[in-house]
N, C-alpha and C positions, 0 to 999 in steps of 0.2 A: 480098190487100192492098188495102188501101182507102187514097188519098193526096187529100188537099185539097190544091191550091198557092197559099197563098195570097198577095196582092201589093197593094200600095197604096201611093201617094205623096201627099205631104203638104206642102207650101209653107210654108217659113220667109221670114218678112219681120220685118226690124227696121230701123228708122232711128239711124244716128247722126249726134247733130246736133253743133257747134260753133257755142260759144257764149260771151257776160259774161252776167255779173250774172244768174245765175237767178231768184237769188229776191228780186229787186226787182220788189214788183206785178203794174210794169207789163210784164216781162217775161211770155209765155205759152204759152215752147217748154214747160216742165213740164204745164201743163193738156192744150195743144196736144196734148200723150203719152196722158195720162191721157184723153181724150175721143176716144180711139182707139179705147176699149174700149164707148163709149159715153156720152151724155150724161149721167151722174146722178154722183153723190157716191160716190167711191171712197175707200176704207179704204186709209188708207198708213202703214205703218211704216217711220218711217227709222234705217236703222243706222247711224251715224257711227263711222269711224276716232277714236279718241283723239288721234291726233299732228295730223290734220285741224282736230278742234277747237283744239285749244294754239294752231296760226298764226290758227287764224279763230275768237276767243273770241265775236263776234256771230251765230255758225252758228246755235245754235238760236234764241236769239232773232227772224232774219230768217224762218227758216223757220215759222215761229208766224205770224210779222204776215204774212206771205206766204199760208198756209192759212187764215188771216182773211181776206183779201183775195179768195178764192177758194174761198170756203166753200160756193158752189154744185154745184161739182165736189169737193172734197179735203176729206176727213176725214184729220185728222192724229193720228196713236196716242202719246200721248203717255203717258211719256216714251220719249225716242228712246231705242234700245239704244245704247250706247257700248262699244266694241268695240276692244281691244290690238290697235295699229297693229304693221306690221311681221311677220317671218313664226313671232311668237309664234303668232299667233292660226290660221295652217294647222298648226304643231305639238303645240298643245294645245288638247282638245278642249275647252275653254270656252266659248268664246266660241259655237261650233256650238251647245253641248247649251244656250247661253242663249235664241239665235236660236228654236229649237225650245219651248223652254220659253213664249219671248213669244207665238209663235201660238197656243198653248194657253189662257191664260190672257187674248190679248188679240183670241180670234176671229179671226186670221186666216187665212182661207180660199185656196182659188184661184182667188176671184174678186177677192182681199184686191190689194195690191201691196206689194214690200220696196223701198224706194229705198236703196240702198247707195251711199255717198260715201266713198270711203275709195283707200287705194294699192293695189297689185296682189294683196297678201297679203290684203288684206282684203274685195276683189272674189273673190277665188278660194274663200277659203273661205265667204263669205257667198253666192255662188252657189253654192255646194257645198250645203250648209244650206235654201236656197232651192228648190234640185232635187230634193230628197230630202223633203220636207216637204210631204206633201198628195199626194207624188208631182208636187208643182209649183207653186211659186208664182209670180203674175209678178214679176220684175226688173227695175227700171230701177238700172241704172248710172251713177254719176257718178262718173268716175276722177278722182283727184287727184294724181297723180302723171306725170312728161312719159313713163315706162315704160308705167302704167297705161291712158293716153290713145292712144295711138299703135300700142299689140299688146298687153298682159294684158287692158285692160276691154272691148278692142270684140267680143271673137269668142265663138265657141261654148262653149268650155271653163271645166270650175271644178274647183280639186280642193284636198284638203288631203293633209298630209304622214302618214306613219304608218309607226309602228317605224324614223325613219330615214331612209326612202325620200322623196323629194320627190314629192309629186302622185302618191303609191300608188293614193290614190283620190280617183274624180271622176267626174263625168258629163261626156257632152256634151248640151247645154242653152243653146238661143239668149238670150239676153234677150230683153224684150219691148223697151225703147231703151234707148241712152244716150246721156247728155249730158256733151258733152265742154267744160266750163267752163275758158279760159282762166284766168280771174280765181283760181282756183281753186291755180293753179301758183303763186304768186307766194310764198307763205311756206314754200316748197319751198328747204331747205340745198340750195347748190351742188352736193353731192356727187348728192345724188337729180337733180336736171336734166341733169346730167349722162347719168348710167346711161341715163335712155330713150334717147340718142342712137346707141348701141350697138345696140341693134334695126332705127333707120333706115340703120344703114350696112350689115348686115345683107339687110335686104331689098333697098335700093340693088345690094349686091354680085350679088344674083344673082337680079335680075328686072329692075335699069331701068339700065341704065348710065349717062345723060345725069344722073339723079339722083343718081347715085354719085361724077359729077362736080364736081356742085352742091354735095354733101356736103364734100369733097376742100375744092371754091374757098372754102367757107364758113364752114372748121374753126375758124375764130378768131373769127369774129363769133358762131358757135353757144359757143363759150368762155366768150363777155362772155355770152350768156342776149340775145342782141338779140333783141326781141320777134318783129318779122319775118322772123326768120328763123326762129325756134323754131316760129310757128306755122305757117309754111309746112313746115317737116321733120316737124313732129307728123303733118299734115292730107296731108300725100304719104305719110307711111310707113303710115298709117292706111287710107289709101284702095288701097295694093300688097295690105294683110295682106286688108283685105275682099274685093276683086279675086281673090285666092289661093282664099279661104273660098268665093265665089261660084260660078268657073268652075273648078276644080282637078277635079271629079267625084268629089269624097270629102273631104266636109267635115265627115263625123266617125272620120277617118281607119280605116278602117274595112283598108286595104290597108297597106303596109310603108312605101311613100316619104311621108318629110317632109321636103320639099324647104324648106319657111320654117325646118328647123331647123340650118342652116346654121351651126355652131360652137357646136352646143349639145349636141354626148356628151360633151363634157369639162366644158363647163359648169354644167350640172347636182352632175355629180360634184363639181368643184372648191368650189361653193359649199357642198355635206355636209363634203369634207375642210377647210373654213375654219372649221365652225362658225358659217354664215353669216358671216363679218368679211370677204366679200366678197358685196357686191349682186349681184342677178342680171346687172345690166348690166355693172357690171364683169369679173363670169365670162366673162360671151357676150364682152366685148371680147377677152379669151382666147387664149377661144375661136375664135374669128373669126381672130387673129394665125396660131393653131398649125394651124389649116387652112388658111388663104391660104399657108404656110412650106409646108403638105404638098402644096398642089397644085403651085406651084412643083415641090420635088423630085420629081414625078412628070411633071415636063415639059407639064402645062398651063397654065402662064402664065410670064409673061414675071418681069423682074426689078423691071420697072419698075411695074407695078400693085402688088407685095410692097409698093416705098414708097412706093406713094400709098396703100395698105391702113395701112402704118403710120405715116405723114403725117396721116392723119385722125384712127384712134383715138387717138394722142397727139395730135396737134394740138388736139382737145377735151378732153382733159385725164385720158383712160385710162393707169393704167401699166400693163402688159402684161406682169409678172413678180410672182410670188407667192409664198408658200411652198408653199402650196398645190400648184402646178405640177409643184413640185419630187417633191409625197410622191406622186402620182397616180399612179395602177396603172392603165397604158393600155389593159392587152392586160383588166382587170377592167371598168374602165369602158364599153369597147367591148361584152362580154357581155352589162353589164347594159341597157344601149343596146338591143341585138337583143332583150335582153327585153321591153323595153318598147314593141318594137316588135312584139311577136307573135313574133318564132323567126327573121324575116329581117333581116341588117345591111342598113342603109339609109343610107349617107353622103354630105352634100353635098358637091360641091366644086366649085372655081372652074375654068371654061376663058376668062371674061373678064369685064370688066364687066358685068354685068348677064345674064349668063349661065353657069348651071350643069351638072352634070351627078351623078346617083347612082349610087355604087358599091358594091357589095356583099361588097369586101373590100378591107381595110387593110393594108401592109406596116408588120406592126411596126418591126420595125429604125428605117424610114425614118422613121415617126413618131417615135418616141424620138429619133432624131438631130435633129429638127425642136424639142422641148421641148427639147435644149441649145439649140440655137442662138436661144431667145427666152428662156430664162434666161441667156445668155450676150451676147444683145443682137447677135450675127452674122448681120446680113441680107443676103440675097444683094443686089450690086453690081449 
């Protein structure tokens, strides 16, 4: 037997930055990106979300006099790909086999770059597309969405949907950066501003407690969309999910525990039994409920984190009962779960604020009696 061992590491670094007004001039975090690579004129194609463009009809326009403006550094491919917001575009493969098809015909390489502006669906599958294309092309991300901004557009992952299944397939694939545009959120429906806030409470629950309190104190003014505070719970929840990605020692999950996924095996599920007509943030809000109930009935927490757990998500404007809820196959949802985790259950739960713990087996009974009692709105006292 003759065996080579072979071994080598490799250092991922991406910046993400928060930011207004990108692409006015005089701003030059986008160059500042781009001359990362090096000083000369980089090839960018930009894919814009559709629904992105609708609130901001001056997108491509700015984007033109901007790569005018900076025609030393930025070649711009025109015309931009426009690309089906929302999670048509991880469902059906169009928009991918277009993304593929622009490179082809518009040279880009991977030495090329895609800037993708768009919501979480639309970062997922256009990193999807991005990864697989050249075997890699660079990505800058510009999330538009407070979900997209805060946990879908800043981390490693990209994947689309297939036969069904959510995020079948994907890579994991850093970005090269992204820029997180305030300015950006602003023609964002209520109901979308919303949903990111459901990830913050999330990570809140089971990495930083002081934050989870913040969350809790803040429910009503994160309600009204108060700038200040939006962009402080964006740029905290953002900075937990990187922190997680950074020091976790498996940050292309590569073992069983996913601890950031926290109220998300039902989540998942519940969002395919909706037929999407529940946002992802809405699901995880759920989701989040039916696990904070389950660790309660399992004697890790108290009665009184249950209502400030459900003090929050409703106090921001989650309702926490679906039909969905209702038709969910716990004891299926859980399998398909351990599938997708490799073969071992990996479940998060609460032992307190800001603190979790992984369990590798679920009492059904107890969970089922946990989805009456948040379909039935009975929380423990």
């Amino acid at each position: 037997m003759w065996q080579i061992d072979q071994a080598f590491t490799m250092p991922y670094a991406f910046p993400v930055c928060f930011d207004r007004d990108t692409f006015n001039p005089d701003n030059t975090t986008l160059i500042d990106q781009l001359t990362r690579a090096g000083h000369k004129r980089h090839r960018v194609l930009p894919v814009i979300d559709d629904q992105v463009l609708a609130g901001h009809p001056q997108l491509l326009e700015r984007l033109s006099a901007y790569a005018a403006a900076h025609a030393e550094h930025l070649e711009l491919i025109e015309p931009a790909l426009i690309v089906r917001g929302g999670e048509v575009c991880k469902s059906d493969p169009k928009e991918v086999d277009e993304f593929y098809q622009r490179t082809q015909t518009d040279r880009i390489d991977r030495h090329s770059f895609a800037l993708v502006i768009g919501g979480g669906a639309v970062i997922d599958a256009m990193g999807y597309a991005a990864a697989t294309a050249h075997r890699g092309i660079r990505l800058i991300r510009m999330p538009t969405t407070v979900l997209a901004q805060n946990d879908a557009g800043i981390g490693v992952k990209n994947a689309i949907n297939f036969q069904g299944r959510k995020n079948y397939l994907g890579t994991f694939a850093p970005p090269y950066a992204v820029i997180n545009d305030y300015d950006l959120l602003n023609s964002l429906p209520a109901r979308d501003r919303i949903c990111g806030i459901a990830e913050a409470i999330k990570v809140a629950l089971i990495r930083d407690g002081a934050f989870f309190h913040w969350l809790h104190d803040a429910r009503e003014r994160l309600a009204r969309f108060e700038p200040e505070a939006m962009e402080y719970m964006i740029a905290r929840c953002a900075e937990l999910h990187l922190e997680h990605i950074r020091t976790s020692g498996d940050p292309f999950e590569q073992g069983s525990a996913r601890p950031l996924d926290f109220g998300h095996w039902g989540a998942h599920r519940l969002e395919e039994l909706s037929d999407s007509d529940l946002r992802h943030g809405e699901a995880v809000a759920i989701g989040i409920a039916l696990d904070t109930l389950y660790s309660h009935s399992q004697s890790m927490i108290d009665a009184g984190l249950v209502q400030q757990v459900r003090e929050t998500l409703e106090g921001v404007g989650f309702s926490l009962r679906h039909p969905a809820l209702e038709a969910l196959d716990i004891d299926a949802a859980l399998q398909g779960f351990r599938e997708h985790l490799g073969g071992e259950l990996c479940i998060t739960l609460l032992l307190e604020a800001g603190r979790a713990k992984e369990v590798a087996e679920i009492d059904l009974e107890a969970m089922h009696r946990c989805r009456q009692q948040l379909l039935e709105s009975q929380w423990p006292q």
